[in-house]
NUMAR-339233 format. One record per atom (N, C-alpha, C): x, y negated, z negated; atom name; residue in three letters; residue number from 1. Coordinates in steps of 0.1 Angstrom, whole numbers, always signed. Layout:
% NUMAR-339233
- X	Y	Z	CA	Ala	NUM
...
//
This chain:
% NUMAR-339233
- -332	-1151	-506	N	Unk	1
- -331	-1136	-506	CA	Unk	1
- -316	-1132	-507	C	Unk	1
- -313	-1119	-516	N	Unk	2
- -299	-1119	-518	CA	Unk	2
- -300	-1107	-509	C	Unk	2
- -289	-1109	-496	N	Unk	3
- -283	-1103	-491	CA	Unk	3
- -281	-1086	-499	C	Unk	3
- -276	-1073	-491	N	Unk	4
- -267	-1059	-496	CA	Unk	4
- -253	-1065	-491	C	Unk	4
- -244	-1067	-499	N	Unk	5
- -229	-1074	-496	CA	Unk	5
- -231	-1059	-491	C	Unk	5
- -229	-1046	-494	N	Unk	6
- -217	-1035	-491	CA	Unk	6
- -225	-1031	-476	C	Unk	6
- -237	-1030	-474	N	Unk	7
- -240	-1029	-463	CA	Unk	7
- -240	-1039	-452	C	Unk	7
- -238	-1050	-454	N	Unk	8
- -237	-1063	-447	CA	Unk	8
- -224	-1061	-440	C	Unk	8
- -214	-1053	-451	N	Unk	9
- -201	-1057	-447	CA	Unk	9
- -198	-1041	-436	C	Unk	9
- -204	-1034	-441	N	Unk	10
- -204	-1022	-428	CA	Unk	10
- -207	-1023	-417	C	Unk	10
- -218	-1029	-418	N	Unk	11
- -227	-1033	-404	CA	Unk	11
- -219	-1042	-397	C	Unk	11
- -214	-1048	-402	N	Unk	12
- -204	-1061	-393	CA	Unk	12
- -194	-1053	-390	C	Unk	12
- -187	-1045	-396	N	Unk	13
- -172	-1036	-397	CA	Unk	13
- -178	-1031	-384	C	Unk	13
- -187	-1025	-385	N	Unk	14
- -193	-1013	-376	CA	Unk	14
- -189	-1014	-359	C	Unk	14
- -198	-1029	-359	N	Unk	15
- -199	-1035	-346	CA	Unk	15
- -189	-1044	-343	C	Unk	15
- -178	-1047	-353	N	Unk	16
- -166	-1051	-344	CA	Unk	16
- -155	-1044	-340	C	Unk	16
- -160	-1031	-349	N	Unk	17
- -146	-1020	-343	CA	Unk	17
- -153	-1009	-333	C	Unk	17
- -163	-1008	-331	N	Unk	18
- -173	-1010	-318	CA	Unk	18
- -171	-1017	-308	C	Unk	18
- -170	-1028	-310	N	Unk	19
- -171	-1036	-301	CA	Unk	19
- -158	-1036	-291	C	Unk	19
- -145	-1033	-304	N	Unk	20
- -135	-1038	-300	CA	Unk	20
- -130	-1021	-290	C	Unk	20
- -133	-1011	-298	N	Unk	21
- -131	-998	-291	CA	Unk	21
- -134	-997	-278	C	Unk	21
- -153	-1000	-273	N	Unk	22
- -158	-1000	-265	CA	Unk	22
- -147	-1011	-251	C	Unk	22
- -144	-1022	-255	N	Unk	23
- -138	-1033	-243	CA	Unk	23
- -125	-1026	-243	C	Unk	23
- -116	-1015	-252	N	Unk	24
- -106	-1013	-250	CA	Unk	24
- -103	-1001	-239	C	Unk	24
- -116	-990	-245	N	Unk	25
- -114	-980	-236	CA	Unk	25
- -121	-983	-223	C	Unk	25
- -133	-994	-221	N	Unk	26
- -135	-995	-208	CA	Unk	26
- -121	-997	-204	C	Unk	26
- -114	-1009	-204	N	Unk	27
- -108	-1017	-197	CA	Unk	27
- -97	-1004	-192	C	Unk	27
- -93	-994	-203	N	Unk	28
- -86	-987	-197	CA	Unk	28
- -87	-974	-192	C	Unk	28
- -103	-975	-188	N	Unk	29
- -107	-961	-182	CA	Unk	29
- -106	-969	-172	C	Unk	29
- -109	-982	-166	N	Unk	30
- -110	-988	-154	CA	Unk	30
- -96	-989	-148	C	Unk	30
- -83	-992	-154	N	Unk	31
- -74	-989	-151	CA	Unk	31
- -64	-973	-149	C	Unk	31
- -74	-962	-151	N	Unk	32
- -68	-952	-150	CA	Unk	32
- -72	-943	-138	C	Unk	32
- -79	-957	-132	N	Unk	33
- -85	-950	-117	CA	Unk	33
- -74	-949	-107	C	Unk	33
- -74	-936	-101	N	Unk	34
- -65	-926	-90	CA	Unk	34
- -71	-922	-82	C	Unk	34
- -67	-932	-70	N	Unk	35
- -73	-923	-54	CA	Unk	35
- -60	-918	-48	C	Unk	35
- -65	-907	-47	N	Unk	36
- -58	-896	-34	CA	Unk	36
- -61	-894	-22	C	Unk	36
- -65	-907	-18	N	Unk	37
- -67	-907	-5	CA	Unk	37
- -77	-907	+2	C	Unk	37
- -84	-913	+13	N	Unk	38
- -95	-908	+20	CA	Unk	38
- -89	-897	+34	C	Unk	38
- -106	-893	+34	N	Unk	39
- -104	-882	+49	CA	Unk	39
- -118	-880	+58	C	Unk	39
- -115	-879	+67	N	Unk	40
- -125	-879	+73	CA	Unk	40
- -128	-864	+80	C	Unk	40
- -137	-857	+79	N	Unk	41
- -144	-845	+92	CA	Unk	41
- -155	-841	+97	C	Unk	41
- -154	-837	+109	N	Unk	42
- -167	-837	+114	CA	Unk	42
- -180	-825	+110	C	Unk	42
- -186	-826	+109	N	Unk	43
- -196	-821	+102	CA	Unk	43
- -199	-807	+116	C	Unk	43
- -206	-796	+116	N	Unk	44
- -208	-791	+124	CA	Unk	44
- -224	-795	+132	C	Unk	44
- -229	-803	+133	N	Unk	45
- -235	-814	+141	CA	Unk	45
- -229	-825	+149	C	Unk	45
- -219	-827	+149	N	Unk	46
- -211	-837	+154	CA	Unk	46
- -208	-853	+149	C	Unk	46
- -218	-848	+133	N	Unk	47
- -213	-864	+125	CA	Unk	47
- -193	-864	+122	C	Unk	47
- -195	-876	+122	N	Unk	48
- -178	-876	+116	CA	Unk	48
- -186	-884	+100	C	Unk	48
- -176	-875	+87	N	Unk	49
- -182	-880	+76	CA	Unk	49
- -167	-883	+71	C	Unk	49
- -170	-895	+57	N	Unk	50
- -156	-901	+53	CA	Unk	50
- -157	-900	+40	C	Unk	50
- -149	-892	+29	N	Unk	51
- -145	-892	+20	CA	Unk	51
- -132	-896	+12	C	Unk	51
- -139	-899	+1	N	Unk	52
- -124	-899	-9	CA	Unk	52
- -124	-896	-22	C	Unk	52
- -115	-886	-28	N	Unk	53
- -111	-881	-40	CA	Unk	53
- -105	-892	-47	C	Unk	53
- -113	-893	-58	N	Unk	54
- -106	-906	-73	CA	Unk	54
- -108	-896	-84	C	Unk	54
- -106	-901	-93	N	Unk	55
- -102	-894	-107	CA	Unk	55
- -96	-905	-118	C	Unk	55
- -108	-907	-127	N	Unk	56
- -107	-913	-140	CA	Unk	56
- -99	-902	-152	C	Unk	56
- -94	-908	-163	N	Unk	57
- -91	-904	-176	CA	Unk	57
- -101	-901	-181	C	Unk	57
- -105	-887	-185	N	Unk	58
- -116	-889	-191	CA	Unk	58
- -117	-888	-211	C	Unk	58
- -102	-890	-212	N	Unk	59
- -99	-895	-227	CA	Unk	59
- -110	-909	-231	C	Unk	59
- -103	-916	-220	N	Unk	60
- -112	-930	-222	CA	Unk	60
- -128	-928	-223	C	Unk	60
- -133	-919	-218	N	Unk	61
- -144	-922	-218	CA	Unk	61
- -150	-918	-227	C	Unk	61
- -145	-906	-238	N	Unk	62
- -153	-905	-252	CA	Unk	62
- -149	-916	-259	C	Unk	62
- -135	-924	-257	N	Unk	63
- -135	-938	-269	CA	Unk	63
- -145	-948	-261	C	Unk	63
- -150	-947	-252	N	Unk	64
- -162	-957	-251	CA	Unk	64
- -175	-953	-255	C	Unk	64
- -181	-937	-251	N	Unk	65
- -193	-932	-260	CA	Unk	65
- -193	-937	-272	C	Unk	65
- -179	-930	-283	N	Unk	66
- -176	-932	-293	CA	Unk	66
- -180	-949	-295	C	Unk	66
- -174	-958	-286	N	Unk	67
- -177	-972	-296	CA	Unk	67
- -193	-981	-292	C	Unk	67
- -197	-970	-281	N	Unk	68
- -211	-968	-282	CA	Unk	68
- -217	-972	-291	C	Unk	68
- -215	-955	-298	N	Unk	69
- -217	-952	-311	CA	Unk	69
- -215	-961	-325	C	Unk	69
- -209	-959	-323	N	Unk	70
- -207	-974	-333	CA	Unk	70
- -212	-985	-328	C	Unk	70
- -212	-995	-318	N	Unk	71
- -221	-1007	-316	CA	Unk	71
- -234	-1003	-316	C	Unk	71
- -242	-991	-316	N	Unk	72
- -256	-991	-318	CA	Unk	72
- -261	-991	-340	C	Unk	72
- -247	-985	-346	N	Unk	73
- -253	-986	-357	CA	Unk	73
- -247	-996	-363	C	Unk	73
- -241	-1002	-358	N	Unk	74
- -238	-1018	-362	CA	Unk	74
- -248	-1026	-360	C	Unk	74
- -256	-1025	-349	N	Unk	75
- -269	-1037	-344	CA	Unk	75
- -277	-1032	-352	C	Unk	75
- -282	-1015	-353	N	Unk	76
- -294	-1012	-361	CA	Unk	76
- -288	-1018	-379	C	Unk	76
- -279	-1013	-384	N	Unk	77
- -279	-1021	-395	CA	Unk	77
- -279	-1033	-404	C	Unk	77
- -270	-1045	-391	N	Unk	78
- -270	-1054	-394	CA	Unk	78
- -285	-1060	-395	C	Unk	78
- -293	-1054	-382	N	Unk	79
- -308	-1056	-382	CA	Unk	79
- -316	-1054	-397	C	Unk	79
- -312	-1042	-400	N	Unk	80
- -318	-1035	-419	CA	Unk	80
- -316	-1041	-423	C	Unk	80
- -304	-1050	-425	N	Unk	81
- -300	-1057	-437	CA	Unk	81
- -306	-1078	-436	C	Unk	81
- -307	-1077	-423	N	Unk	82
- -308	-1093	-423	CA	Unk	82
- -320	-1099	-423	C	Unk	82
- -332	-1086	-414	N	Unk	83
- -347	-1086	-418	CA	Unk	83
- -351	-1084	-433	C	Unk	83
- -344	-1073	-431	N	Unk	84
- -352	-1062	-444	CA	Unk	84
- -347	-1057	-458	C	Unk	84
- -334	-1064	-456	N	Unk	85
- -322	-1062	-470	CA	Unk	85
- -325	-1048	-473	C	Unk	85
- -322	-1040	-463	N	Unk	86
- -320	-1028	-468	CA	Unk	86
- -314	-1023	-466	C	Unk	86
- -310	-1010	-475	N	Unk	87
- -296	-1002	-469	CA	Unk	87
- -299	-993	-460	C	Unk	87
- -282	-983	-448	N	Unk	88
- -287	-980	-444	CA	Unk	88
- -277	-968	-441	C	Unk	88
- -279	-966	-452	N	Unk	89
- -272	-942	-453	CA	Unk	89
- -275	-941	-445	C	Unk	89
- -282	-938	-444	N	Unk	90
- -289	-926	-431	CA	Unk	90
- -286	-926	-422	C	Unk	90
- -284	-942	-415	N	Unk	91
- -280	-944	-401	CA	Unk	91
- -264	-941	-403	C	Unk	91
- -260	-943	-412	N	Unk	92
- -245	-943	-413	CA	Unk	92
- -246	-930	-411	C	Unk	92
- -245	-922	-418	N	Unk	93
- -243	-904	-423	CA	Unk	93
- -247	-896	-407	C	Unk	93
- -257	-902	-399	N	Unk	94
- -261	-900	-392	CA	Unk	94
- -252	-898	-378	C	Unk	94
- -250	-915	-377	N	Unk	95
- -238	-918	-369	CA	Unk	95
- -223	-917	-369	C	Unk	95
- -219	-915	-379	N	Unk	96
- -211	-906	-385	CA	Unk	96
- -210	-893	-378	C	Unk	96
- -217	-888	-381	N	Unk	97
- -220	-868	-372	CA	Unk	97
- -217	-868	-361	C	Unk	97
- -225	-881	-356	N	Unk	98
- -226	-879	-337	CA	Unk	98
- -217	-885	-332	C	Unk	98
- -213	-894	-338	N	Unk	99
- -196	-901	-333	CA	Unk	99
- -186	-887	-332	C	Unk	99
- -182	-881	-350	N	Unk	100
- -172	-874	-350	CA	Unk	100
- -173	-858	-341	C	Unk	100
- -189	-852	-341	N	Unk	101
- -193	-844	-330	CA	Unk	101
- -189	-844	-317	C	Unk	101
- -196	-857	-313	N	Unk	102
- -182	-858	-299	CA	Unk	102
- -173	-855	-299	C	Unk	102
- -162	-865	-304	N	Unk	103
- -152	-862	-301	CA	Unk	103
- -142	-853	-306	C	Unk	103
- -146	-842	-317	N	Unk	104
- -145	-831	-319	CA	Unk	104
- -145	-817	-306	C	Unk	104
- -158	-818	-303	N	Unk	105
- -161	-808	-295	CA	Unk	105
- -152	-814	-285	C	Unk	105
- -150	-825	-282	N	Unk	106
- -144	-828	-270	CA	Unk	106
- -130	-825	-270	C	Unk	106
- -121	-826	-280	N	Unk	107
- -109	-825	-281	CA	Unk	107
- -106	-816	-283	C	Unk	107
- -119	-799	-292	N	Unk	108
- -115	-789	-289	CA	Unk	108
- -112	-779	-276	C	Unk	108
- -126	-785	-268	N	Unk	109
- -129	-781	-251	CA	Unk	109
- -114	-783	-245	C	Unk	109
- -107	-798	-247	N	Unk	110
- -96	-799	-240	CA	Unk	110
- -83	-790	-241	C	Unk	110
- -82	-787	-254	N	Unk	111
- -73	-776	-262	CA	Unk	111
- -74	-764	-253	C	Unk	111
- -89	-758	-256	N	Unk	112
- -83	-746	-252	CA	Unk	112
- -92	-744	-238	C	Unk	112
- -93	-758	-229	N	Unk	113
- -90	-750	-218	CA	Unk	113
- -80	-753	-207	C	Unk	113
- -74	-760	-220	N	Unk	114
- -59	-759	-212	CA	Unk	114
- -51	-746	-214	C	Unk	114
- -57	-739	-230	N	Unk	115
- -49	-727	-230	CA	Unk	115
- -52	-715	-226	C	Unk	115
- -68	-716	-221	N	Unk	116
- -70	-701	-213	CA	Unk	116
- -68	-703	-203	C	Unk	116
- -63	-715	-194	N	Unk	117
- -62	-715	-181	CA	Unk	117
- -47	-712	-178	C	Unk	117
- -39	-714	-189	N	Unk	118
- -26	-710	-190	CA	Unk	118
- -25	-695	-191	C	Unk	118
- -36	-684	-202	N	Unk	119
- -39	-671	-201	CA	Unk	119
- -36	-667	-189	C	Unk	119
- -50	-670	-179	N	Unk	120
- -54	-667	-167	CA	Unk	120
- -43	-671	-157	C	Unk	120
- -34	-677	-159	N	Unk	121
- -23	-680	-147	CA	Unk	121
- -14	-675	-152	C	Unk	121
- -8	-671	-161	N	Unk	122
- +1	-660	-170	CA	Unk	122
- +12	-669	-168	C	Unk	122
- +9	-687	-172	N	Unk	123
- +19	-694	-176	CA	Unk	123
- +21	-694	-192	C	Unk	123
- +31	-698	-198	N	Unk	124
- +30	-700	-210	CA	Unk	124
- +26	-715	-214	C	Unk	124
- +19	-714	-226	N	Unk	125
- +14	-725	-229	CA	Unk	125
- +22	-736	-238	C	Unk	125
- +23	-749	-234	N	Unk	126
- +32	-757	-240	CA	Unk	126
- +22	-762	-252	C	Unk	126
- +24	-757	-263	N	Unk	127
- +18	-764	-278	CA	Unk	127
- +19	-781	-276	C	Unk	127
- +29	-786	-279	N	Unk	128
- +33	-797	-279	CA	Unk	128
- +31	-806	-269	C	Unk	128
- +24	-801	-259	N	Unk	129
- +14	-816	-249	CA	Unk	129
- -2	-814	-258	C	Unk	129
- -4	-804	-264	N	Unk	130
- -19	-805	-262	CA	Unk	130
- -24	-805	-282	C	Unk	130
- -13	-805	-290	N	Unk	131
- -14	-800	-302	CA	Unk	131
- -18	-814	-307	C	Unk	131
- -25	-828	-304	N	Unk	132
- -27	-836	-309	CA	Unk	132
- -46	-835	-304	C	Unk	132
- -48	-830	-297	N	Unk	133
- -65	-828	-293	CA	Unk	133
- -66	-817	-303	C	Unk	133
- -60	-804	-311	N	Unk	134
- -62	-797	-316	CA	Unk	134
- -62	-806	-331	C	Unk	134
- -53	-810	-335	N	Unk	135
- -52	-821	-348	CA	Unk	135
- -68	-829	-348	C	Unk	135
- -67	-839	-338	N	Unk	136
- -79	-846	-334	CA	Unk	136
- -91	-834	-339	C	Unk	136
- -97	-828	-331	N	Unk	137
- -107	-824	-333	CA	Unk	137
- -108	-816	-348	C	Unk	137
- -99	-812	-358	N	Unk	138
- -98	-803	-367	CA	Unk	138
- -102	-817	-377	C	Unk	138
- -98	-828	-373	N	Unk	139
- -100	-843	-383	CA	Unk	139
- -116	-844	-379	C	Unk	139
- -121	-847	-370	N	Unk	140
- -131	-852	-368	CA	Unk	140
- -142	-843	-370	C	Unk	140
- -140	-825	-366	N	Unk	141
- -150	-821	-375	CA	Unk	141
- -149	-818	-388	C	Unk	141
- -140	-820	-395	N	Unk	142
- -140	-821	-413	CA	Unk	142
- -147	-837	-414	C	Unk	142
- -146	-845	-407	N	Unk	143
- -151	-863	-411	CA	Unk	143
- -170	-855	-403	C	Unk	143
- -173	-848	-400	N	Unk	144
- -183	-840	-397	CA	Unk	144
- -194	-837	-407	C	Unk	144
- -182	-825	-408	N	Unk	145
- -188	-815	-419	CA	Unk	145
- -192	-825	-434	C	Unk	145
- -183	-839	-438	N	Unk	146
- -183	-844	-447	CA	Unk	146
- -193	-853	-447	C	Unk	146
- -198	-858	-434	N	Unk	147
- -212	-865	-434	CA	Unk	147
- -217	-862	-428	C	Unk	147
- -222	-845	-430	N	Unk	148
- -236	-839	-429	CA	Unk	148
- -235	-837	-445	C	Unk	148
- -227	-832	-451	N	Unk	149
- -232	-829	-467	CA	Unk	149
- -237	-844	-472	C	Unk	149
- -233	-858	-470	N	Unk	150
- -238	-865	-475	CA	Unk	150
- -250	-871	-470	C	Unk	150
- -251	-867	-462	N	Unk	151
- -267	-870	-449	CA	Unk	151
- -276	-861	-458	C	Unk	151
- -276	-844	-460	N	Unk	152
- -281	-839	-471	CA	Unk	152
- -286	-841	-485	C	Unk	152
- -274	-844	-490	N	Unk	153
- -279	-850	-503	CA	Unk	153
- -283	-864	-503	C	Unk	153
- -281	-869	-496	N	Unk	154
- -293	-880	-493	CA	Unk	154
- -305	-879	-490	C	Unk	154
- -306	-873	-483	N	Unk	155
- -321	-867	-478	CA	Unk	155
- -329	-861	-490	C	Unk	155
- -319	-850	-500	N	Unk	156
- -327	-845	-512	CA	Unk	156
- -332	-858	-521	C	Unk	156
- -322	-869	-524	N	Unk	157
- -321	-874	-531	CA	Unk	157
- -329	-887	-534	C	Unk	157
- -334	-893	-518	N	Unk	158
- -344	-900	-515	CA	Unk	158
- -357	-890	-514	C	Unk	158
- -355	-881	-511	N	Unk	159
- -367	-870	-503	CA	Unk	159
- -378	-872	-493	C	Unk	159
- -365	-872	-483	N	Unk	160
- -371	-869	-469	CA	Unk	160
- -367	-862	-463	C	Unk	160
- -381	-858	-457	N	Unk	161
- -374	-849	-446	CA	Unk	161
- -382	-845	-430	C	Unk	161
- -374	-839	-429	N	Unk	162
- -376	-836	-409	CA	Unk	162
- -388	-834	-406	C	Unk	162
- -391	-825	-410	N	Unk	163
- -406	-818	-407	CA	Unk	163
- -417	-822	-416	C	Unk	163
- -430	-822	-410	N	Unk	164
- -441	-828	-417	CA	Unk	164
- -450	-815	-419	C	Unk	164
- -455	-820	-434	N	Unk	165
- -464	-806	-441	CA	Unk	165
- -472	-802	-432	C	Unk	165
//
């Protein structure tokens, strides 16, 4: 059985830059752990209760969704291709969306709520800490918008679709 070299070689691409994303940002969402401290007080029952405030990066934690994302359409395709020699657009064009979706919406959310919180405190807002989440997200939903149109015309082109007659 002859192998799809171009999808064989995605599907492997997929799940090692997957693979390698996911062990990177764990490892450094795990080192961007910050405690401020424990405290303890008494409850108005007379418990004594013990807390403590930590705080992760939560940068790290869409490049782990993200390489999620990618290690699931790496296993589903290399799966397509090694059972079933088949290609697999769809999952791509698909995952594609929901990868760049995240971390789009996410890097716009961080943008501007750093800048209405700057509004509402009637600080001025420093462009230049936060003008790379605005870059970021302006890239990722054009890598978006670019694999929904070809998720589309794929969809016409095979002819399928969502809803059933």
């Amino acid at each position: 059985m002859k192998l799809n070299k171009r999808s064989l070689i995605i599907s492997i691409a997929s799940l090692a830059l997957g693979l390698a994303a996911f062990i990177t940002f764990l490892v450094l969402f795990i080192n961007s752990y910050e405690a401020s401290g424990e405290y303890s007080y008494e409850k108005y029952d007379g418990t004594l209760m013990f807390e403590s405030d930590f705080t992760f990066n939560q940068d790290y934690a869409i490049g782990i969704i993200l390489g999620i994302v990618l290690i699931s359409y790496g296993v589903y395709a290399l799966y397509k291709v090694l059972k079933e020699n088949k290609e697999t657009n769809l999952a791509l064009y698909a995952s594609l969306s929901v990868g760049s979706l995240i971390v789009g919406i996410y890097s716009f959310q961080v943008f501007f709520k750093e800048l209405i919180k700057c509004q509402i405190k009637n600080k001025t807002f420093n462009y230049l800490d936060y003008h790379m989440y605005l870059y970021t997200s302006i890239l990722f939903l054009a890598i978006l918008t670019v694999s929904l149109i070809l998720l589309i015309k794929y969809m016409k082109k095979n002819k399928i679709t969502i809803f059933k007659k």
